[in-house]
C-alpha positions in Angstrom: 0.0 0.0 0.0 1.5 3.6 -0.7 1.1 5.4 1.8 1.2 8.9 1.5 0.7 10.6 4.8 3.2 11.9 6.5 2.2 12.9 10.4 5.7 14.5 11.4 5.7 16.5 8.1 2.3 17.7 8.4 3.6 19.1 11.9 6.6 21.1 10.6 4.6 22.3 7.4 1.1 22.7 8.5 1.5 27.2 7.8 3.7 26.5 4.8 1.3 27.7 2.2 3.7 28.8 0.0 6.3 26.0 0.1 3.0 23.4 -0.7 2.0 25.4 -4.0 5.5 25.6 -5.3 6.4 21.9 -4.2 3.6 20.1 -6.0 4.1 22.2 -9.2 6.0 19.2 -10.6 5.4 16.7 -8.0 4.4 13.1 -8.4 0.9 11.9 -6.7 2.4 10.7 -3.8 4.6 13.7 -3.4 1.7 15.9 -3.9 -0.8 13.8 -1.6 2.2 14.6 1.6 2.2 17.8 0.2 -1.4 18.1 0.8 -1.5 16.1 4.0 1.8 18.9 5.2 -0.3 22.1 4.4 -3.8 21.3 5.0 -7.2 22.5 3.7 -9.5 22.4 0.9 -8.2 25.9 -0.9 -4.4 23.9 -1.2 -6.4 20.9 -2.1 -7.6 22.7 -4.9 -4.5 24.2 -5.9 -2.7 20.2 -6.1 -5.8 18.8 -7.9 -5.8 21.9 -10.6 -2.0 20.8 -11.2 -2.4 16.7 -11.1 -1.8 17.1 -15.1 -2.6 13.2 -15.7 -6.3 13.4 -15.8 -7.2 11.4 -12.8 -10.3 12.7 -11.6 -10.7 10.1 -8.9 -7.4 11.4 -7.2 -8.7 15.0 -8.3 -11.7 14.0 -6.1 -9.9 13.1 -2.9 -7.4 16.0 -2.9 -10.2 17.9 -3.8 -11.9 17.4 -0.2 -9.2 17.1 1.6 -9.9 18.9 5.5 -6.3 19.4 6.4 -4.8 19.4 9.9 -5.5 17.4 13.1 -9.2 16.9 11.6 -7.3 15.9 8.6 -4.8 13.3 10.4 -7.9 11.9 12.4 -9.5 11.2 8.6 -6.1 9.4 7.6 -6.2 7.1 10.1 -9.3 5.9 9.5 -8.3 5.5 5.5 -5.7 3.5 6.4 -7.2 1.1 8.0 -10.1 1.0 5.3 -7.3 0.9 3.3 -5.3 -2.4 4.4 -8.8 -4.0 4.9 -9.5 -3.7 1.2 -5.7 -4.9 0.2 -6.5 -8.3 2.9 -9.6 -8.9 0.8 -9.0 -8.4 -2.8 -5.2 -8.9 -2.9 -5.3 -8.0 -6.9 -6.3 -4.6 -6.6 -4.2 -1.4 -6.4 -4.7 0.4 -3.7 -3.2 3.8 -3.1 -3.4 5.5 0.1 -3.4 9.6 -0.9 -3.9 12.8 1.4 -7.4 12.0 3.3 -8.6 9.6 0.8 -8.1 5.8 -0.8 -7.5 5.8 -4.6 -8.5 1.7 -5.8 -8.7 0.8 -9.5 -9.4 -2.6 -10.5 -8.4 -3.7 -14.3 -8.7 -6.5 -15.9 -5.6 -8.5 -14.2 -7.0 -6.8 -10.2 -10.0 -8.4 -9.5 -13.3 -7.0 -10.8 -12.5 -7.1 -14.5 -15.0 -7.5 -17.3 -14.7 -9.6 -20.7 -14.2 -7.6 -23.7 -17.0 -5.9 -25.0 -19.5 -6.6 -21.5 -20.1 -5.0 -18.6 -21.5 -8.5 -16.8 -20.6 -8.3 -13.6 -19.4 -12.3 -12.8 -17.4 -15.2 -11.0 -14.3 -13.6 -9.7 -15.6 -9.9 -10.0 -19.1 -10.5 -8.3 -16.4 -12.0 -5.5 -14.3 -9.4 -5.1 -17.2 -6.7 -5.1 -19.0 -8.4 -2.1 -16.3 -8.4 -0.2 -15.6 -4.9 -1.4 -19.4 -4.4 -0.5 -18.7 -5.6 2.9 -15.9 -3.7 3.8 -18.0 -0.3 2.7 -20.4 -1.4 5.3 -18.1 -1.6 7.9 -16.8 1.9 7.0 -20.7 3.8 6.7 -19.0 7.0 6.6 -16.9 6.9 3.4 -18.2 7.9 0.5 -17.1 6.6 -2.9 -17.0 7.7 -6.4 -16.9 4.9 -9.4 -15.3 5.9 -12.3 -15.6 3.9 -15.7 -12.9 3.6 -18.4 -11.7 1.7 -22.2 -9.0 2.0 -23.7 -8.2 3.2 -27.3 -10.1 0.3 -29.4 -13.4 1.7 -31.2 -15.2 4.6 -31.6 -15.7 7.3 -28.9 -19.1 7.2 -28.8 -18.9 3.5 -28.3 -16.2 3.7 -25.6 -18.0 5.9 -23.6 -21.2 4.0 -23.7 -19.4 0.9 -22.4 -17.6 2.5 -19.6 -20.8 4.1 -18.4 -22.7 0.8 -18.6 -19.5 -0.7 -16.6 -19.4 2.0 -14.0 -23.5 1.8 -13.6 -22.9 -1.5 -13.2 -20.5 -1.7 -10.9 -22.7 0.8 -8.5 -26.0 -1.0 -9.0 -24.1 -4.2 -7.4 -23.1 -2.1 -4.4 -26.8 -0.8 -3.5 -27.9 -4.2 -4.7 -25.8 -5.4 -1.8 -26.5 -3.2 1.0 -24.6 0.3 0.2 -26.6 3.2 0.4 -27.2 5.0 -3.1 -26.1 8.7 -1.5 -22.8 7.3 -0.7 -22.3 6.7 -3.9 -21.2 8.8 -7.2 -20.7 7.6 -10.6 -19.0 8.7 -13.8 -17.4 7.7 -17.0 -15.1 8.6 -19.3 -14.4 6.3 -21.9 -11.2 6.2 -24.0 -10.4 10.2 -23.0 -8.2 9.5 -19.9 -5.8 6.5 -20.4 -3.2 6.1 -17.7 -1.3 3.5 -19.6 0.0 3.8 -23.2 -2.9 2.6 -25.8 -0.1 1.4 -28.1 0.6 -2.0 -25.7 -1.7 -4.5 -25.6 -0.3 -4.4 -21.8 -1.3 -0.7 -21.5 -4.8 -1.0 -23.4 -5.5 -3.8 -20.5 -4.7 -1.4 -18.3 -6.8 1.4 -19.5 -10.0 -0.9 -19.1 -10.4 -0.2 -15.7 -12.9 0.9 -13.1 -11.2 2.9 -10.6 -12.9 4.2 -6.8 -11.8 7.0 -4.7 -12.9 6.9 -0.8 -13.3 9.9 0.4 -14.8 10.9 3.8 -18.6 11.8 4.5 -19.5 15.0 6.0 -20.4 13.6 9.2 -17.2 11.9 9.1 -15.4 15.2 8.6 -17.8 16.6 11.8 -16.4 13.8 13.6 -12.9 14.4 13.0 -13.4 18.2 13.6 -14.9 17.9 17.2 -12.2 14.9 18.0 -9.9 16.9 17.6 -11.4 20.5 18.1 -9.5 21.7 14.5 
């Protein structure tokens, strides 16, 4: 799991507003999610996640909302356990632990994959999203966004018709099994943000993907706030 929060840093850099803009400028993610975690708050949050440059919107999403400080620590804590519960269970997923916030994408190697052309959810991949399911419910005050994406391969019209059915699918299992439908958000993108290169037939695997960001509820965040009096 990368972890990316730093507790010791957060304490020397909290006031650094300055440093944090100029440091993630040409950061990596990790970099810029301790950057995030150092500085604190939603207005630096914004600054990082106008400056990700790799089209992620599901890491856009959790340094987006990220709450900064000893509420913001508080918050981590309990992502990183949500975090490690999610590795025990679906060992072929890639979990990322960034800022505030857990960053999961399954492709089709990690999991929850889909055959070519289908959005069927099935065997291994109706599995992995129970136990995925389960886990939500023992964290009720997460909220999660389900991103869809293809890869390269057909039209763009097509593309982004089968990564929305994908994504829809994927959060129709979850409130079919016991997740609340307002904890959940869902989007899709089709072909128009690859993190792999198309070229490969390694990287257009890749780029068929559904990928999750965790992100704290409000009442979470209210939690964390009056814990810790921030």
């Amino acid at each position: 799991m990368k972890t990316v929060i730093n507790r010791i840093f957060a304490i020397l850099f909290a006031s650094t507003l300055l440093f944090s803009c100029d440091a993630t400028r040409n950061a990596s993610n990790e970099q810029k999610g301790a950057v995030i975690g150092a500085s604190g708050g939603a207005v630096i949050g914004g600054v990082v996640g106008n400056n990700t440059g790799d089209g992620n919107t599901a890491l856009g999403a959790i340094i987006g909302g990220v709450v900064g400080g000893a509420a913001g620590a508080y918050i981590g804590n309990r992502m990183d356990k949500q975090a490690q519960r999610i590795e025990e269970e679906i060992p072929g997923a890639e979990v990322e632990r960034v800022g505030e916030g857990i960053n999961v994408t399954f492709d089709e190697t990690s999991g929850i994959y889909f055959a070519t052309e289908k959005y069927n959810i099935e065997g291994q991949s109706r599995e992995a999203l129970l136990d995925l399911a389960n886990i939500f419910k023992e964290y009720p005050d997460t909220n999660i966004l389900v991103e869809g994406h293809t890869d390269s391969s057909g039209s763009d019209a097509y593309n982004l018709a089968l990564s929305k059915n994908r994504a829809q699918a994927v959060t129709n299992f979850l409130k079919s099994n016991g997740i609340a439908g307002n904890r959940i958000e869902t989007k899709w993108y089709g072909e128009s943000q690859p993190k792999y290169d198309n070229s490969t037939v390694e990287g257009r695997s890749k780029n068929r993907r559904v990928e999750l960001a965790i992100v704290a509820s409000e009442e979470l965040v209210q939690e964390a706030q009056r814990q810790t009096n921030n």
